[in-house]
N, C-alpha and C positions, 0 to 999 in steps of 0.2 A: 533461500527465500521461500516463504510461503506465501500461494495466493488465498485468500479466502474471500468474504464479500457475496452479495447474494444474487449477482448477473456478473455476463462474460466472462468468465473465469479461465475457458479456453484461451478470449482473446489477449485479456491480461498476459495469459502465461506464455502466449505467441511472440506481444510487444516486449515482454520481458527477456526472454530467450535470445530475442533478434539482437536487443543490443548487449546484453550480460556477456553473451557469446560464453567462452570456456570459463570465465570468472563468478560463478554462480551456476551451485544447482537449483533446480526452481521445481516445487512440488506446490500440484492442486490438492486443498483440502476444507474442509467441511469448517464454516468459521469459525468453532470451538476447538477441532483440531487445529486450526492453522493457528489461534493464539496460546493454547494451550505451545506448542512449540516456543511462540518464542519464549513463552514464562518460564519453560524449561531451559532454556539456551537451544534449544535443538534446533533452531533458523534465529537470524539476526534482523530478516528484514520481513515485514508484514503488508501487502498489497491486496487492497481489498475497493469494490466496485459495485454502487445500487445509483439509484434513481435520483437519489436526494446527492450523495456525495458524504455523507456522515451516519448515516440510520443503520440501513444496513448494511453497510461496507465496513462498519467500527464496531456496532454494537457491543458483539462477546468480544475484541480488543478493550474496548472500553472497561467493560464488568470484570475482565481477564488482568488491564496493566494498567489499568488508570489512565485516566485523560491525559495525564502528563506522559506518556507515553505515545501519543495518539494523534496524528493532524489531516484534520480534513483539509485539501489540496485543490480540490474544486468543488463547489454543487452547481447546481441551474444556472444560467448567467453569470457564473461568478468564479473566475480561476485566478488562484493565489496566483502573484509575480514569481519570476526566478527567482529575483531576491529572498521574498517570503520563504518559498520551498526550501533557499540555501539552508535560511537560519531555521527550519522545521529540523532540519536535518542536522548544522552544528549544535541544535539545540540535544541531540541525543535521542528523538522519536524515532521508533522502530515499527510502528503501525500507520501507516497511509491511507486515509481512501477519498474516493474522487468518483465523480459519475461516470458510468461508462465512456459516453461520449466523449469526453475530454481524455482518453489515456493514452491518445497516440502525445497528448502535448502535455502531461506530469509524468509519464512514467521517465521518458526521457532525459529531465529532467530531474528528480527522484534520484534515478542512480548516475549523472551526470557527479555527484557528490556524494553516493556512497560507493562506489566503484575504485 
């Protein structure tokens, strides 16, 4: 898993960690890095964190794997259902992102179903 995103990137890869436990390595990196990986195969899964929930927590995901590749999971007032996230994620999306605030309540969920 890579983090990228342009705030908390610490704390992402803290909440990540906590519950991935030994199932996942988790590496911070710079948003071009971190999508640049997955374009490669070299990470599966792309967590990323700004203000809005999609600007800059996606953007080089975006320009990197295409939108269909790509689900905003929260912005301001506004967090996708469980439900939603499921089907972000049967749907085959490998890039997340979500505003900071909300990641103690998507990441969890996130890899609730890809784990």
């Amino acid at each position: 898993m890579v983090i990228g995103g342009q705030i908390a990137k610490q704390r992402v890869a803290d909440i990540t960690a906590k519950i991935a436990g030994d199932k996942a390595s988790i590496e911070i990196k710079s948003d071009i890095e971190a999508a640049m990986a997955i374009k490669t195969g070299a990470a599966d899964l792309y967590l990323g964190a700004c203000n809005t929930g999609g600007g800059g927590a996606l953007a080089m995901a975006i320009a990197l794997l295409g939108m269909g590749q790509c689900a905003t999971v929260s912005m301001p007032g506004n967090i996708k259902s469980e439900a939603e996230i499921k089907a972000e994620v049967e749907a085959g999306k490998k890039a997340y992102g979500f505003t900071a605030q909300h990641a103690e309540e998507v990441i969890p969920v996130i890899l609730k179903y890809l784990l």
